[in-house]
N, CA, C and O of each residue as an XYZ file, in Angstrom:
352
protein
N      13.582    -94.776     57.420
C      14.456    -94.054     58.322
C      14.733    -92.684     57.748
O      14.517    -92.520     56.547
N      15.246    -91.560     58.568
C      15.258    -90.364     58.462
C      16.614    -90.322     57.239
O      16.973    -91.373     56.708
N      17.073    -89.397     57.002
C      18.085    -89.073     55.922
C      19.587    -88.266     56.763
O      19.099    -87.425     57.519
N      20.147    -88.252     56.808
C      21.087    -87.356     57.021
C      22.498    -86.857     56.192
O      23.061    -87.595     55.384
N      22.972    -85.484     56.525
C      24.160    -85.089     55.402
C      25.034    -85.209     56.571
O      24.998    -84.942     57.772
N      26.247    -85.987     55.274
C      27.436    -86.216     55.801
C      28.637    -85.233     55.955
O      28.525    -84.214     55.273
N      29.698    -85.329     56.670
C      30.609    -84.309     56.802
C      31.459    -83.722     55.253
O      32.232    -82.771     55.132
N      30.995    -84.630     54.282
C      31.259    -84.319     52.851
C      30.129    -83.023     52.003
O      30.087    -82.907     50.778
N      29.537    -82.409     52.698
C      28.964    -81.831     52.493
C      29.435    -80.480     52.117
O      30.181    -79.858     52.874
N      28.983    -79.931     50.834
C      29.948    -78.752     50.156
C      28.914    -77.412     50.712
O      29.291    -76.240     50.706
N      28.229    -77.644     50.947
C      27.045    -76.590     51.877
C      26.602    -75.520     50.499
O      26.636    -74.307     50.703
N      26.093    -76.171     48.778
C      25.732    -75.327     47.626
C      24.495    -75.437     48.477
O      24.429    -74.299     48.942
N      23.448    -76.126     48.981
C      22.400    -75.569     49.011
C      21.390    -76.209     48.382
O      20.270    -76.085     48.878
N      21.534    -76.939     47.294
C      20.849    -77.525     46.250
C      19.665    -78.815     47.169
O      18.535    -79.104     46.775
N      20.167    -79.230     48.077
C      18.907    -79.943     48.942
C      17.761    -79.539     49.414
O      16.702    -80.167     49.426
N      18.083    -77.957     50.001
C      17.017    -77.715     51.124
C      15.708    -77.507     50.253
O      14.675    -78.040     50.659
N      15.682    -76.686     48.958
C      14.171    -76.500     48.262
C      13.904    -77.742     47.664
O      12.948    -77.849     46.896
N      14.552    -78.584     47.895
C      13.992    -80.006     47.390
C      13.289    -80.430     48.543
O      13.310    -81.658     48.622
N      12.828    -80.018     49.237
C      12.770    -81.160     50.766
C      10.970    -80.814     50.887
O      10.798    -79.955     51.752
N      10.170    -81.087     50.498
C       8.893    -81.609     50.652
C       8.377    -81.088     51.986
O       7.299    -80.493     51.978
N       9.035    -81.251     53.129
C       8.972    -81.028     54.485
C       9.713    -80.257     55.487
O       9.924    -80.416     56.689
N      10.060    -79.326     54.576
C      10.906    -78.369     54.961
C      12.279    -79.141     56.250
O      12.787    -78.576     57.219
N      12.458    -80.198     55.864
C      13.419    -80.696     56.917
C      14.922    -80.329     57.254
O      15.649    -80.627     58.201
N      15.117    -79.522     56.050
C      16.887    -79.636     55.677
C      16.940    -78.254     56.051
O      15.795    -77.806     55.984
N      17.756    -77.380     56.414
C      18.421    -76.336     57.093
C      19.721    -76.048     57.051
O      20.404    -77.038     57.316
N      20.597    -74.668     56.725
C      21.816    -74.720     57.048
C      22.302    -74.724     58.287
O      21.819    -74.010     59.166
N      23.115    -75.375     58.446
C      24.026    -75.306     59.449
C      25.200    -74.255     59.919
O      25.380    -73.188     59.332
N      25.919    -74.653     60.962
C      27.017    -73.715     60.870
C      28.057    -74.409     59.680
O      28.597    -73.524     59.016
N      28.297    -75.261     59.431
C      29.414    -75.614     58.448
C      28.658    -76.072     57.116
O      28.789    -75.631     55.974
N      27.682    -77.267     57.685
C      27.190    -78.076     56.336
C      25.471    -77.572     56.834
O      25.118    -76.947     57.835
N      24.747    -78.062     55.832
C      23.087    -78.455     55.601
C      22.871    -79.608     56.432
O      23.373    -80.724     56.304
N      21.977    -79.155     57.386
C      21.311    -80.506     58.601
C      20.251    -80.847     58.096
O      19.553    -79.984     57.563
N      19.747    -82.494     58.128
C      18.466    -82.711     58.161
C      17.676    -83.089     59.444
O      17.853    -84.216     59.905
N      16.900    -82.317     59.999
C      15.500    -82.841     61.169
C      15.492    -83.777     60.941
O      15.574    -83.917     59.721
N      15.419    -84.879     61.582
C      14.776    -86.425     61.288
C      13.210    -86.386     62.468
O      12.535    -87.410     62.575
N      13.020    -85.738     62.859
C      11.492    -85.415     62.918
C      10.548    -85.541     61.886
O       9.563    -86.270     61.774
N      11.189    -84.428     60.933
C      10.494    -83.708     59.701
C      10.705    -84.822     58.107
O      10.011    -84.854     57.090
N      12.011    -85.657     58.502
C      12.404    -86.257     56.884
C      11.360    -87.669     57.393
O      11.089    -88.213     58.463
N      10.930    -87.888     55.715
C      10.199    -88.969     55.812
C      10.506    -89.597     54.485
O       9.668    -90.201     53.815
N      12.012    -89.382     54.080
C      12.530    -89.841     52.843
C      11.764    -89.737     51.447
O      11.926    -90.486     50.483
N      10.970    -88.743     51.534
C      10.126    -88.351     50.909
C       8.908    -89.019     50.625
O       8.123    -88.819     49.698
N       8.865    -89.751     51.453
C       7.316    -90.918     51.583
C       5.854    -89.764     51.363
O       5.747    -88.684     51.944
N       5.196    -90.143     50.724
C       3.857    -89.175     50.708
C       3.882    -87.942     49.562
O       2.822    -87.523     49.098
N       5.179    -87.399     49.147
C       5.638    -86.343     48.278
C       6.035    -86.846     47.381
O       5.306    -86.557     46.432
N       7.173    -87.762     46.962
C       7.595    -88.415     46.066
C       7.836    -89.245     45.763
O       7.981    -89.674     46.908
N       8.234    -90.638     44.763
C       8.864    -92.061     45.004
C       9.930    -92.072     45.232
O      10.362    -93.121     45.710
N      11.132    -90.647     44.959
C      12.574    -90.940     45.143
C      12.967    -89.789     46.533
O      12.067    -89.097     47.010
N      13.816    -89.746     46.849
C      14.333    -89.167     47.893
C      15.064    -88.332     47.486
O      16.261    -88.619     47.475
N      14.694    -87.160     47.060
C      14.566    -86.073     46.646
C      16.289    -85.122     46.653
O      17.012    -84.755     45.727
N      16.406    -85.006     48.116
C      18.072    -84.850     48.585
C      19.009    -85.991     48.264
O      20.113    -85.532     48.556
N      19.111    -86.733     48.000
C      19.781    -87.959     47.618
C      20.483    -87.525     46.127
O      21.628    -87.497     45.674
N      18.742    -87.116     45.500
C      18.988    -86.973     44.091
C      19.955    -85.968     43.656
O      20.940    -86.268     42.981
N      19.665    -84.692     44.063
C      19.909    -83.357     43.751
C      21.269    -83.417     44.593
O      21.904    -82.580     43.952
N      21.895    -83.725     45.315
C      23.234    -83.912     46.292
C      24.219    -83.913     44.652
O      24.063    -84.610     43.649
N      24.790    -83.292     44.826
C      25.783    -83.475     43.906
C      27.532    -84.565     44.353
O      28.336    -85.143     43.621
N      27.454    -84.395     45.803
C      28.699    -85.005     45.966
C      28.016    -86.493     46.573
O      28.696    -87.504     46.755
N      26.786    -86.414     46.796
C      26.461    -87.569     47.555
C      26.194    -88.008     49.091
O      25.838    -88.976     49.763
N      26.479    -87.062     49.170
C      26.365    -86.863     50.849
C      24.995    -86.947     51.957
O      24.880    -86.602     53.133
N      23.927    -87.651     50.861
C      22.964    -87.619     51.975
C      22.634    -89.187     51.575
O      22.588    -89.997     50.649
N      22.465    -89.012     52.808
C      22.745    -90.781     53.380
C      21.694    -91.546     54.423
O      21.493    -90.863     55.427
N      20.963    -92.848     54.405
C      20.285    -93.274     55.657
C      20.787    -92.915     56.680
O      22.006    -92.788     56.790
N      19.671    -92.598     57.955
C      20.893    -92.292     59.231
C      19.964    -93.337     60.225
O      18.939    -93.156     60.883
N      20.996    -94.722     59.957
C      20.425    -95.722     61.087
C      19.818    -95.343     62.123
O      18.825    -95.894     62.598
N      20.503    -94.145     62.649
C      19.859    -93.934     64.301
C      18.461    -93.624     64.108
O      17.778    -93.491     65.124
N      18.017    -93.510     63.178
C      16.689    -93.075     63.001
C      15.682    -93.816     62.375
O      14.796    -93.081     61.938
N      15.495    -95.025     62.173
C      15.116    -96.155     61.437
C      14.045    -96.174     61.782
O      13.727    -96.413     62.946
N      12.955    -95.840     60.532
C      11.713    -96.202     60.364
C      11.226    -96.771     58.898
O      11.786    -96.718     57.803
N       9.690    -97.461     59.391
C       9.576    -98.382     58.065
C       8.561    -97.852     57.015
O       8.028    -96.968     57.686
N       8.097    -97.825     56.101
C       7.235    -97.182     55.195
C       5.959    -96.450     55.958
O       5.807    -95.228     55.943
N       5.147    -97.285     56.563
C       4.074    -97.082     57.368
C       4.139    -96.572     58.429
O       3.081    -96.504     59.053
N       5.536    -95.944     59.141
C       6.166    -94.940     59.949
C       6.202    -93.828     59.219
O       5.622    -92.839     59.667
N       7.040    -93.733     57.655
C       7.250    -92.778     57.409
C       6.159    -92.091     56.962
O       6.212    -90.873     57.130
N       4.715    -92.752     56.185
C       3.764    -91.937     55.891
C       2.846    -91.373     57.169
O       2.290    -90.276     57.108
N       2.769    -92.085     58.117
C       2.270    -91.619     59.212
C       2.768    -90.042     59.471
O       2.237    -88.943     59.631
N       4.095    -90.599     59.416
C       4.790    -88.705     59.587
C       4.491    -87.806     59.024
O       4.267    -86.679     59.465
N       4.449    -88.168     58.008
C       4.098    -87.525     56.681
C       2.387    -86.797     56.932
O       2.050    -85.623     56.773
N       1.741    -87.700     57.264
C       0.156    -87.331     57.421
C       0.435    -86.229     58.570
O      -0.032    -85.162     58.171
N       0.861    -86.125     59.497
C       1.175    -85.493     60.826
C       1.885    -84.053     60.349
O       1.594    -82.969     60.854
N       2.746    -84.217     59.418
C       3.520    -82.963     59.047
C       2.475    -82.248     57.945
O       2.864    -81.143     57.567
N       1.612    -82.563     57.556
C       0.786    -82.027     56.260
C      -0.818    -82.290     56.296
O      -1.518    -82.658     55.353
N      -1.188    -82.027     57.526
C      -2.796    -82.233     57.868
C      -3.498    -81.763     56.842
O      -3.415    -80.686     56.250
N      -4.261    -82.759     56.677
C      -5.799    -82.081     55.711
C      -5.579    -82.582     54.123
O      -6.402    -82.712     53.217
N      -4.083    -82.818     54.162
C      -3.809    -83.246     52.805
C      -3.356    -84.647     52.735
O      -3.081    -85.373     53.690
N      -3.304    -85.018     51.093
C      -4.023    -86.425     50.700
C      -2.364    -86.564     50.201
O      -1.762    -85.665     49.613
N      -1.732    -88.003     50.604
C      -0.061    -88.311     49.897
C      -0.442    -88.348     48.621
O      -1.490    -88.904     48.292
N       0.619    -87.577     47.483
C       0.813    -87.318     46.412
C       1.307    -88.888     45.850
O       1.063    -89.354     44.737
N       2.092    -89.566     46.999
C       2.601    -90.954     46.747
C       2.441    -91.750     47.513
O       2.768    -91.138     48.529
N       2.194    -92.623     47.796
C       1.705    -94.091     48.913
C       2.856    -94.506     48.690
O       3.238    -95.565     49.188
């Protein structure tokens, strides 16, 4: 499933050059994540990259968006044609 930041969000910034898939963006208040674009870092990394680097914690599963491994690399292949996942 996609990732999303919560209303605890201090808006440093420290997510968006982590994001593999350019998914994360500022907002008007806080940092949004696309759940188009997030693929919890499936294909780029083993850990979830914004999760890590979040300093208050604020990025979080976002049920509404629930997909399963073999969803998320699919995405992944779709967002990054021609290239080979760095991680399965």
């Amino acid at each position: 499933m996609a990732f999303k930041i919560t209303d605890e969000c201090i808006s440093c910034g420290a997510c968006e050059p982590e994001c593999p898939n350019s998914a994360i963006t500022e907002g008007e208040t806080i940092y949004i994540i696309d759940p188009a674009k997030c693929t919890e870092c499936v294909g780029s990394f083993s850990t979830k990259q914004c999760a890590e680097i979040c300093p208050v914690d604020c990025c979080v599963p976002d049920e509404a968006n629930a997909e399963n491994h073999d969803e998320l690399l699919a995405k992944w292949r779709r967002l990054h044609p021609g290239e080979e996942p760095k991680v399965k």
